[in-house]
GUDREN-301378 format. One line per field, with one value per residue: residue in three letters; x, y, z of N, C-alpha, C, O in turn. Coordinates in nm, 4 decimals. Layout:
BEGIN
aa	ALA;...
nxx	X;...
nyy	Y;...
nzz	Z;...
caxx	X;...
cayy	Y;...
cazz	Z;...
cxx	X;...
cyy	Y;...
czz	Z;...
oxx	X;...
oyy	Y;...
ozz	Z;...
//
This chain:
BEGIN
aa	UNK;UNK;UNK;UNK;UNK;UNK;UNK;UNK;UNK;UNK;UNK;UNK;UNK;UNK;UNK;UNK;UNK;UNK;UNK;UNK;UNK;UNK;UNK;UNK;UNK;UNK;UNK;UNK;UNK;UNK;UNK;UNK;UNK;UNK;UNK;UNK;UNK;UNK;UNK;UNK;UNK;UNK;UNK;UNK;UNK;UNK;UNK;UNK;UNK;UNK;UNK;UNK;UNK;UNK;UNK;UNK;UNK;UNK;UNK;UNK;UNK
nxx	-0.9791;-0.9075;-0.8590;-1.0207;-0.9786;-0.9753;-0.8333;-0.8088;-0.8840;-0.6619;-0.4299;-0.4857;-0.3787;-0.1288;-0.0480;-0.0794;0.0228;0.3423;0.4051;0.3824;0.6226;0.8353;0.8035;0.8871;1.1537;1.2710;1.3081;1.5187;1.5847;1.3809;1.1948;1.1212;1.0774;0.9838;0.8093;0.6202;0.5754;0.4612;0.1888;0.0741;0.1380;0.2508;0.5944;0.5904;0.2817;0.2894;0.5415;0.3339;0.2498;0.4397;0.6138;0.8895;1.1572;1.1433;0.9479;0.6022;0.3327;0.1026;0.2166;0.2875;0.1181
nyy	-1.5349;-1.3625;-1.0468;-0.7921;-0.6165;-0.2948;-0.2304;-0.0449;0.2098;0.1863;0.1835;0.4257;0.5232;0.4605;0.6117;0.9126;0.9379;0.8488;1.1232;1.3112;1.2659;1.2787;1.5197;1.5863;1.4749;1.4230;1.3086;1.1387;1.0537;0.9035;0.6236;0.3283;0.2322;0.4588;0.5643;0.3758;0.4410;0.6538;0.6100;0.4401;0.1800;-0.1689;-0.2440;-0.4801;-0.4839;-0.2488;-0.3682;-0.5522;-0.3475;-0.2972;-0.4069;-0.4324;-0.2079;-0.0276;-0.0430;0.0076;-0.1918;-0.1769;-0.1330;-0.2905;-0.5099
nzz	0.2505;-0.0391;-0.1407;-0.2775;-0.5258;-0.6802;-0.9631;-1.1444;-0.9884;-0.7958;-1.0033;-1.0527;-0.8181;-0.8057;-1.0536;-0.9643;-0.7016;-0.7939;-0.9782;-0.7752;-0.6256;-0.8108;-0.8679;-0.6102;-0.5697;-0.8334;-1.1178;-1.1977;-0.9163;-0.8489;-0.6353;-0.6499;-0.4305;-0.2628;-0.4103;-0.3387;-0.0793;-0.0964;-0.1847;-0.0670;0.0059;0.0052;-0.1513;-0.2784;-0.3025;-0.5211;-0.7249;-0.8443;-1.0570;-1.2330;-1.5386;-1.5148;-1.3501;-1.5376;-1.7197;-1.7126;-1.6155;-1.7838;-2.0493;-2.1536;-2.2817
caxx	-1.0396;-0.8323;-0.9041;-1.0885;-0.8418;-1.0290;-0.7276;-0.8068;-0.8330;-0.5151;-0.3177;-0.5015;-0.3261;0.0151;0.0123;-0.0744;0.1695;0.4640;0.4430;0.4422;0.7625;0.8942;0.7783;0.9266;1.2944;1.3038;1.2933;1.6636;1.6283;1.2151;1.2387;1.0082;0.9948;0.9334;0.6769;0.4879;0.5421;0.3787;0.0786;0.0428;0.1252;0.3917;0.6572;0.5294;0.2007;0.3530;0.5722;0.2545;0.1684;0.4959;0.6796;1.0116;1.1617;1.1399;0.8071;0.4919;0.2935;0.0080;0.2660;0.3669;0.0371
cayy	-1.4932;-1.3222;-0.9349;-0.7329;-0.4444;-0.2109;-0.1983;0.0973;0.3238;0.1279;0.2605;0.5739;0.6152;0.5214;0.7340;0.9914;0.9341;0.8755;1.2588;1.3593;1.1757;1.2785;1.6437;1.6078;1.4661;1.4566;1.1508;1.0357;1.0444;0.8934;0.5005;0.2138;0.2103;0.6132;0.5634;0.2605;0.4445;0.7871;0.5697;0.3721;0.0757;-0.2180;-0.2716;-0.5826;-0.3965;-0.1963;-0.4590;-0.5979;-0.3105;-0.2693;-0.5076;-0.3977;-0.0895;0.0648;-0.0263;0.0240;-0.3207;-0.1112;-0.0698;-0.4974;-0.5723
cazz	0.1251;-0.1265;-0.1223;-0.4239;-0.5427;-0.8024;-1.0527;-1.2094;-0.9040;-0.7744;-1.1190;-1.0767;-0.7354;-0.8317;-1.0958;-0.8757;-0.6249;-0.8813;-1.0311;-0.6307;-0.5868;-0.8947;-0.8147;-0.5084;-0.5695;-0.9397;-1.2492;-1.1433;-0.7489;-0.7565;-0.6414;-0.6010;-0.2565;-0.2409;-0.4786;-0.2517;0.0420;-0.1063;-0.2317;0.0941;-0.0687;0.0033;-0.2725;-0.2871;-0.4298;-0.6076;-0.8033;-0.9678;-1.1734;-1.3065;-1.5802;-1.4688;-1.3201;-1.6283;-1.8011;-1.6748;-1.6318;-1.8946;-2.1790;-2.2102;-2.3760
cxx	-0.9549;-0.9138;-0.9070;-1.0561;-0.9377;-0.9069;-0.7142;-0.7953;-0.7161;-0.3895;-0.3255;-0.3832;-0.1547;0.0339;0.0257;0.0581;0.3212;0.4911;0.4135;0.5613;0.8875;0.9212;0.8691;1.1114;1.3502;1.2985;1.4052;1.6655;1.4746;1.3005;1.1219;0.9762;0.9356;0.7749;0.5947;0.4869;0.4213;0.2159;0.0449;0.0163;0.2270;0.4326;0.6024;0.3555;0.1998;0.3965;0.4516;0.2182;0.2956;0.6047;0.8321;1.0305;1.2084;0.9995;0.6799;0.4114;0.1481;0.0423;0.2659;0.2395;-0.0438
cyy	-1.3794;-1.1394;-0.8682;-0.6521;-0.3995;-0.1581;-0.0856;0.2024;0.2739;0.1966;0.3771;0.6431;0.6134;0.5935;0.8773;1.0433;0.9009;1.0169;1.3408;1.3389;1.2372;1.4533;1.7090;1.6122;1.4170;1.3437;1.0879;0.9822;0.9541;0.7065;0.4366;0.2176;0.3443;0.6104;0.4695;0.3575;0.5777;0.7319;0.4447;0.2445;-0.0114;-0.2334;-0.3568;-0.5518;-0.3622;-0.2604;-0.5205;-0.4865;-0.2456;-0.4000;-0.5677;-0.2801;-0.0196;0.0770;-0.0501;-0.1073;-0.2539;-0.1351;-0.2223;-0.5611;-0.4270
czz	0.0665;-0.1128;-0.2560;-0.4419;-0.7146;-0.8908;-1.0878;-1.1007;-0.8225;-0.8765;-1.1075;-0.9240;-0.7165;-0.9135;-1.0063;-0.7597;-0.6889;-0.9152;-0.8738;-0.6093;-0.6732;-0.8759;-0.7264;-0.5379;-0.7125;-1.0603;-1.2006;-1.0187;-0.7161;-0.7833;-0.6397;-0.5025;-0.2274;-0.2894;-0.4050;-0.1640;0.0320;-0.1661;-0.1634;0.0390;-0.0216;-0.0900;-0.2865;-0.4132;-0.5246;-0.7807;-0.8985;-1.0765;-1.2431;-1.3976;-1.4998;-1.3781;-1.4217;-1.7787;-1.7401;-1.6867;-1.8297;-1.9960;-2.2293;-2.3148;-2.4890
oxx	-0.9344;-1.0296;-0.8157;-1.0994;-0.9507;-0.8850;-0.6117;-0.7043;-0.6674;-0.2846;-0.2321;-0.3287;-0.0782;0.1294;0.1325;0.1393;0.4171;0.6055;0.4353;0.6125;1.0031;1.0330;0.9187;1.1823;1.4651;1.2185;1.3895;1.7308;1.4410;1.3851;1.0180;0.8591;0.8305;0.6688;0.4748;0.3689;0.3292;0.1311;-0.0144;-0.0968;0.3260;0.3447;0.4984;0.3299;0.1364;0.3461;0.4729;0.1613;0.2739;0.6679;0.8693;0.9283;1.3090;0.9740;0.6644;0.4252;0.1383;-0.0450;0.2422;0.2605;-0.1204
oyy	-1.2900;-1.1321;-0.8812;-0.5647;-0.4629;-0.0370;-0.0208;0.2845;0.3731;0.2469;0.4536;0.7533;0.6918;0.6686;0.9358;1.1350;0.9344;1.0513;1.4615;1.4360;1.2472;1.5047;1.8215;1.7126;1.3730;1.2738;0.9736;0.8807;0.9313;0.6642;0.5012;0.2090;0.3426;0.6396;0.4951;0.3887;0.6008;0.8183;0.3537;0.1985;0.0562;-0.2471;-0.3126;-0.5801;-0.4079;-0.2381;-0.5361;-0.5234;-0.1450;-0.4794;-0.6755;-0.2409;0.0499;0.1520;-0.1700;-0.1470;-0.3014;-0.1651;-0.2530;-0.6416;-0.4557
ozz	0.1486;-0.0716;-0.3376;-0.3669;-0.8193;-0.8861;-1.0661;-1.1120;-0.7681;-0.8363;-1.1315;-0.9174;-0.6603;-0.8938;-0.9886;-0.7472;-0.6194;-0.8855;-0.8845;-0.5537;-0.6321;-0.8712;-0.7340;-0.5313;-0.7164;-0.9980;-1.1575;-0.9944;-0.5999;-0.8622;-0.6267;-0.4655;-0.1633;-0.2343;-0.4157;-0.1478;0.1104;-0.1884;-0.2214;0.0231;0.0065;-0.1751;-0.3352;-0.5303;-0.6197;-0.8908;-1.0188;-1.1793;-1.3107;-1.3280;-1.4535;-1.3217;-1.4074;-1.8729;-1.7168;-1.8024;-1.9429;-2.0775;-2.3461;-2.4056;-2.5810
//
C-alpha cells in the first residue's frame, strides 16, 4: 500500500532544511543530496518536489 505523505509539511521541511544547508555552506556550495540528507529524506524524495535543480516544483504551475 502506497504511503500518505502530507505535502505541505513535506515542503515545509525542505524548506526548512534548505536555508540550514545554505546557512551552513552557502547558495553556491548547498546540493541536492545535502539538502535530502539534512531533511532525512532520499534524493529520490527530494527530486519530486523540485522541477529541476533550479526551480522549485511550486513555481511550474
Amino acid at each position: 500500500m502506497p504511503r500518505i505523505v502530507d505535502h505541505a509539511a513535506r515542503r515545509a521541511t525542505v524548506h526548512e532544511a534548505l536555508w540550514r544547508v545554505i546557512g551552513r555552506v552557502g547558495l553556491e556550495n548547498a546540493s541536492t543530496r545535502e539538502i535530502a540528507r539534512e531533511a532525512g529524506l532520499s534524493l529520490g524524495a527530494l527530486n519530486h518536489y523540485f522541477a529541476n535543480k533550479d526551480e522549485p516544483a511550486h513555481l511550474r504551475s
